[in-house]
Each structure stands twice: as C-alpha cells, then as structure tokens.
VMD Tcl script that builds the backbone (N, CA, C; Angstrom):
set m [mol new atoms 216]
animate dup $m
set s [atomselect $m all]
$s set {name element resname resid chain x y z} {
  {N N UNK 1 A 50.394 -3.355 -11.488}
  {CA C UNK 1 A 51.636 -4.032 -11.149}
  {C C UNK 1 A 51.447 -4.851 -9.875}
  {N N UNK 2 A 52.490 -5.861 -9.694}
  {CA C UNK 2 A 52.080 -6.593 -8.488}
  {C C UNK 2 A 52.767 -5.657 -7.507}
  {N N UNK 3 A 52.266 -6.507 -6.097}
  {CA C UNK 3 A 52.501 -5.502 -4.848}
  {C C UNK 3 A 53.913 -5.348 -4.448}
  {N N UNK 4 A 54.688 -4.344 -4.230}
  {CA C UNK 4 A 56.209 -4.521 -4.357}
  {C C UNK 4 A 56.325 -4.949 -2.863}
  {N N UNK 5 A 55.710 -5.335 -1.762}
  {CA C UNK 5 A 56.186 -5.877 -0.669}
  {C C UNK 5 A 54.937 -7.373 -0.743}
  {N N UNK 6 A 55.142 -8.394 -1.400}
  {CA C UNK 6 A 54.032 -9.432 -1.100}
  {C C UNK 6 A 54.718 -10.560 0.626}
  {N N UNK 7 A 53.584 -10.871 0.539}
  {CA C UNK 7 A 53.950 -11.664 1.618}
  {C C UNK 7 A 53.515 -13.708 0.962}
  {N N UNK 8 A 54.136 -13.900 0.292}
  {CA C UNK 8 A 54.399 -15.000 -0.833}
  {C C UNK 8 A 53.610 -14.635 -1.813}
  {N N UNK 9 A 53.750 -16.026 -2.751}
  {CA C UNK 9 A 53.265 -15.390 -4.134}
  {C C UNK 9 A 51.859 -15.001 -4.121}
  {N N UNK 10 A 52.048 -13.989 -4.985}
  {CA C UNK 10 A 50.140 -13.437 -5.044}
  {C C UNK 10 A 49.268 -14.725 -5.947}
  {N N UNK 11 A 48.025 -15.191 -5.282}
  {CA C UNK 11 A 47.653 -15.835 -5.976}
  {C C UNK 11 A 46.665 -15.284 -7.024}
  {N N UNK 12 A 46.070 -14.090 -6.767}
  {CA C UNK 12 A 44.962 -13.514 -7.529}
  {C C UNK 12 A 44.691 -12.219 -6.864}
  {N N UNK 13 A 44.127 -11.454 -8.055}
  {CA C UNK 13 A 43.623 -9.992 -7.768}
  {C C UNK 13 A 42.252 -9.770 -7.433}
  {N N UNK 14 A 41.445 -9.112 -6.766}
  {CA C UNK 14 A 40.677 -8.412 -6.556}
  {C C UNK 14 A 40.011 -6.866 -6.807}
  {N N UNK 15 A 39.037 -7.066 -7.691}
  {CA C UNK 15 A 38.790 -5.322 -7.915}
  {C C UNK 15 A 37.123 -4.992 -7.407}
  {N N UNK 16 A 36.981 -3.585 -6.589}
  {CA C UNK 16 A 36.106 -3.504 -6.423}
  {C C UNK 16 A 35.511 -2.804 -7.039}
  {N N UNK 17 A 34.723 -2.353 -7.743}
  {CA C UNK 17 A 33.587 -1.354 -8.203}
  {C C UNK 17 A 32.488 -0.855 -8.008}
  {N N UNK 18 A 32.450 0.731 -7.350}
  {CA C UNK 18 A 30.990 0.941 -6.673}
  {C C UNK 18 A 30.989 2.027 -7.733}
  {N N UNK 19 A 29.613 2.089 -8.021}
  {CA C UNK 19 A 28.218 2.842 -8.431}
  {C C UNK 19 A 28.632 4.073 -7.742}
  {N N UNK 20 A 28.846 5.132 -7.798}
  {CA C UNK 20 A 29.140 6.271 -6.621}
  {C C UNK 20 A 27.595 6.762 -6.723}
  {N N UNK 21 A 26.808 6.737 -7.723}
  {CA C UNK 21 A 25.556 7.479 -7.090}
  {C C UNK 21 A 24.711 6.159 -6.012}
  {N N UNK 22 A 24.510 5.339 -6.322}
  {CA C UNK 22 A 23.947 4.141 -5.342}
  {C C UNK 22 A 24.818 3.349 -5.013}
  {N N UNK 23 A 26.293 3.551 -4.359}
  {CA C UNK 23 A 26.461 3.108 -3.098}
  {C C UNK 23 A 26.778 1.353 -3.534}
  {N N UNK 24 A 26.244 1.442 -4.800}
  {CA C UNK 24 A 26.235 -0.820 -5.358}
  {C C UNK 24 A 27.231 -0.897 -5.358}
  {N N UNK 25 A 28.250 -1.825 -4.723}
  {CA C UNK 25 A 29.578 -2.232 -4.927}
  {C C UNK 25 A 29.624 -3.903 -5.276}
  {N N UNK 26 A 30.557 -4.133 -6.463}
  {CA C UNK 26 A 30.737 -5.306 -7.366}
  {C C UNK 26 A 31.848 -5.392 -7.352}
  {N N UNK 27 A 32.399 -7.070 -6.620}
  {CA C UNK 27 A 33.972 -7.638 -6.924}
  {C C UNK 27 A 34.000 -8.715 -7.514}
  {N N UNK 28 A 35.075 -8.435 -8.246}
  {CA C UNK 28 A 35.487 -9.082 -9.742}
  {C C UNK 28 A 36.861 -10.172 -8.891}
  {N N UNK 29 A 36.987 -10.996 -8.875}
  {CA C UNK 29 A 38.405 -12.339 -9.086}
  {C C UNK 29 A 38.907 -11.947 -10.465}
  {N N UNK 30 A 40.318 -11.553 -10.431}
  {CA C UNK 30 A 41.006 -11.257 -11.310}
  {C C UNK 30 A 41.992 -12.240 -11.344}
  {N N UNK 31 A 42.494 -13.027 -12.287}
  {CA C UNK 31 A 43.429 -13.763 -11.993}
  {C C UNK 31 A 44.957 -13.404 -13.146}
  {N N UNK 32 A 44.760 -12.473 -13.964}
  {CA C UNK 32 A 46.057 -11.231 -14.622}
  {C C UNK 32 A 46.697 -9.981 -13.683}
  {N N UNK 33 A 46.697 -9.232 -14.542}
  {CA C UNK 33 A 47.110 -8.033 -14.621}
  {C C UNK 33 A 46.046 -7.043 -15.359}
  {N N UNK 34 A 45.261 -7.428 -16.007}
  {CA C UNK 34 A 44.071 -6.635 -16.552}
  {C C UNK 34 A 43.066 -7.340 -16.527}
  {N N UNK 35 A 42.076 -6.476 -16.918}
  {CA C UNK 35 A 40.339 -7.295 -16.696}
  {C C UNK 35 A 39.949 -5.671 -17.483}
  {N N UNK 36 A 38.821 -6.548 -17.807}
  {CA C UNK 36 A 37.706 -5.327 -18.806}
  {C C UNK 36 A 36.408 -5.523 -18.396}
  {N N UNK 37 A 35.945 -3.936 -17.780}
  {CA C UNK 37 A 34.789 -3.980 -16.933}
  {C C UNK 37 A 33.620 -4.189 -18.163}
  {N N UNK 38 A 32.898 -4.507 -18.515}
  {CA C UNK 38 A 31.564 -4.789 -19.027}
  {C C UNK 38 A 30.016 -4.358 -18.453}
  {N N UNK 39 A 29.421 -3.717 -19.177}
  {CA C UNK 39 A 28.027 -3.464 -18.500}
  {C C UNK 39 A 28.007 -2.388 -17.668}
  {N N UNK 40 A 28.592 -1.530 -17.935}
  {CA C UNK 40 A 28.699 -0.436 -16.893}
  {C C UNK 40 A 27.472 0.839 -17.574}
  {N N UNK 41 A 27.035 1.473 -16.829}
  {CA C UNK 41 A 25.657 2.477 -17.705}
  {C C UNK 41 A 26.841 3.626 -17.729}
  {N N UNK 42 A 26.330 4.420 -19.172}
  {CA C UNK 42 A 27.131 5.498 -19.323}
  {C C UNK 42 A 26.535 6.721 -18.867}
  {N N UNK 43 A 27.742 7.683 -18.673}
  {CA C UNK 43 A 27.581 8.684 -18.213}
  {C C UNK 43 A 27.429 8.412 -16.540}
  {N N UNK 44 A 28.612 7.851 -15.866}
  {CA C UNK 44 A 28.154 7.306 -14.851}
  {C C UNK 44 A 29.053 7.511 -13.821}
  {N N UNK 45 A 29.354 7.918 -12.784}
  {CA C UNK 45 A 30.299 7.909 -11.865}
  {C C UNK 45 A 30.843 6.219 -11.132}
  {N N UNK 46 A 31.720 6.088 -11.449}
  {CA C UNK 46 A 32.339 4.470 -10.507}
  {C C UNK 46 A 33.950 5.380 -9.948}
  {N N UNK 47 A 33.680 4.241 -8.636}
  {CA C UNK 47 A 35.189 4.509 -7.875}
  {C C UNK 47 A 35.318 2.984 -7.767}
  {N N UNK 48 A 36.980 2.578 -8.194}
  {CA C UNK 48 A 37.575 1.557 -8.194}
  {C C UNK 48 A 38.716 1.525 -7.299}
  {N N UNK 49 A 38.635 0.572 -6.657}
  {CA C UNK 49 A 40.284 -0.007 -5.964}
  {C C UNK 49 A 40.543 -1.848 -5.855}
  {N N UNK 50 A 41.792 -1.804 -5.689}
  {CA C UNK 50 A 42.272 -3.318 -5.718}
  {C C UNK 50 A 42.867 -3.713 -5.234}
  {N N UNK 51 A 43.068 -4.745 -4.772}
  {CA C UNK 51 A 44.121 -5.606 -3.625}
  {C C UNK 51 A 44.631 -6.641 -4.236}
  {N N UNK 52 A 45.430 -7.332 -3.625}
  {CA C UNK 52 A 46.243 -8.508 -4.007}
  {C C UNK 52 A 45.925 -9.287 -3.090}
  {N N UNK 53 A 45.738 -10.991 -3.018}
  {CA C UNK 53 A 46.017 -11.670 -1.889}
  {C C UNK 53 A 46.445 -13.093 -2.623}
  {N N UNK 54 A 47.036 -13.650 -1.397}
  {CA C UNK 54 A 47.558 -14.787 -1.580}
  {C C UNK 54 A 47.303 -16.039 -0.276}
  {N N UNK 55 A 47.273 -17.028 -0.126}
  {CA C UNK 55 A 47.249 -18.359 0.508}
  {C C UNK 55 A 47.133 -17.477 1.939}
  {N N UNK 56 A 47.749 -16.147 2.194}
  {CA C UNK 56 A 47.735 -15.730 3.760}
  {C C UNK 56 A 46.382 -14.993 3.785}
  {N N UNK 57 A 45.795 -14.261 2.826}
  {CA C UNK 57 A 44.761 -13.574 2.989}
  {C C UNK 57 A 44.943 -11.856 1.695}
  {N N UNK 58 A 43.743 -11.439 2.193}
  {CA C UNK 58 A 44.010 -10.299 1.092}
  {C C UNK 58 A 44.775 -9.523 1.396}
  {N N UNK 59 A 45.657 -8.536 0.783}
  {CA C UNK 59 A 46.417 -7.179 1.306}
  {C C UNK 59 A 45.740 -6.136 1.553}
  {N N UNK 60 A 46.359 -4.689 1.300}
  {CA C UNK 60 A 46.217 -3.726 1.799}
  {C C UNK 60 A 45.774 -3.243 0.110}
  {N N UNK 61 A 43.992 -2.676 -0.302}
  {CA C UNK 61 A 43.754 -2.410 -1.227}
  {C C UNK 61 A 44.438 -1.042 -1.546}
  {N N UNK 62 A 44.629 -0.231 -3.117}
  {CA C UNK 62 A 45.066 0.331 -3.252}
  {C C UNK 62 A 43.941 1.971 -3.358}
  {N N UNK 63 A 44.380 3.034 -3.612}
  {CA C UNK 63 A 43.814 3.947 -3.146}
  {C C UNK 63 A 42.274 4.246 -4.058}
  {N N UNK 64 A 41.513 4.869 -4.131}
  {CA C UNK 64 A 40.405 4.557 -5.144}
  {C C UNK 64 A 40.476 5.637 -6.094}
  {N N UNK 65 A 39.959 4.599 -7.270}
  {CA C UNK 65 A 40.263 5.865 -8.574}
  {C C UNK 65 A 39.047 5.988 -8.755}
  {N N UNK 66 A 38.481 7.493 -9.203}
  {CA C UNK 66 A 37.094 7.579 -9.505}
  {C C UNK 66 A 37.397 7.832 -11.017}
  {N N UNK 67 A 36.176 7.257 -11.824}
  {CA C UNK 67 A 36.095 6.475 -13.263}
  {C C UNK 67 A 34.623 7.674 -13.528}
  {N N UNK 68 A 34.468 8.276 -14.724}
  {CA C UNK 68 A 33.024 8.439 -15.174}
  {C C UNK 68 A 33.022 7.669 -16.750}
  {N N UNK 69 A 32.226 7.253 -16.965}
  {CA C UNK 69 A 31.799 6.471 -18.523}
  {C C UNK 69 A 31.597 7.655 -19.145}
  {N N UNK 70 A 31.480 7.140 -20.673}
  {CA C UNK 70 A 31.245 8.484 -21.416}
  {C C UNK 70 A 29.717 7.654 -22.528}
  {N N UNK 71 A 29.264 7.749 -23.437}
  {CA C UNK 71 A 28.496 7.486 -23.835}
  {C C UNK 71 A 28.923 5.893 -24.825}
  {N N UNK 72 A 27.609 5.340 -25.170}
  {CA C UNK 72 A 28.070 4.154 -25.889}
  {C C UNK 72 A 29.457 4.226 -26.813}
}
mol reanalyze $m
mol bondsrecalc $m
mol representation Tube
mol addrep $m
C-alpha cells in the first residue's frame, strides 16, 4: 500500500533484497504496487524491505520481512 503519511505524490517504489547467507543486497525501481522477484536460488534465506520516494527524496523503509524459497 502507499505510505499513509507521503510528503507529495510518491513517484516510485523501491525494494531491497539481501541474500541473508552472503550479505548480497539487490534494489529493484518499482514503479506499481507489485513486482515479481525472478532468479532467486531455492531453498534460500532473503530479507526484504521497501520505501517509497518522491521528487523530495526516499522515505522511511518499511520493516524487513525474511522470505525462504522453497524448491523449483
């Protein structure tokens, strides 16, 4: 959902994705409400979080969800 306090319109999302065993962190430009991660190895630990920003800068990302893959 968008951020219930923005500070003008959101222009685009941000998601981060780290690797929890190596630490690799990958950000995605989101420009919806959803995105579909691709290429991820299974059986795998990822922690995700996301922010909003707009024309002022990014916000305040949201808390991190930890993700494990399951097999192909």
């Amino acid at each position: 959902d968008p951020p219930a306090y923005a500070n003008g319109p959101v222009q685009g999302y941000r998601l981060f994705c780290t690797e929890t065993a190596t630490g690799r962190e990958q950000n995605v430009e989101v420009d919806g409400l959803s995105y579909r991660l691709e290429g991820l190895k299974k059986f795998t630990e990822y922690t995700l979080r996301f922010l909003a920003y707009n024309r002022y800068g990014p916000g305040v990302s949201t808390e991190e969800v930890t993700v494990t893959t399951l097999s192909d």
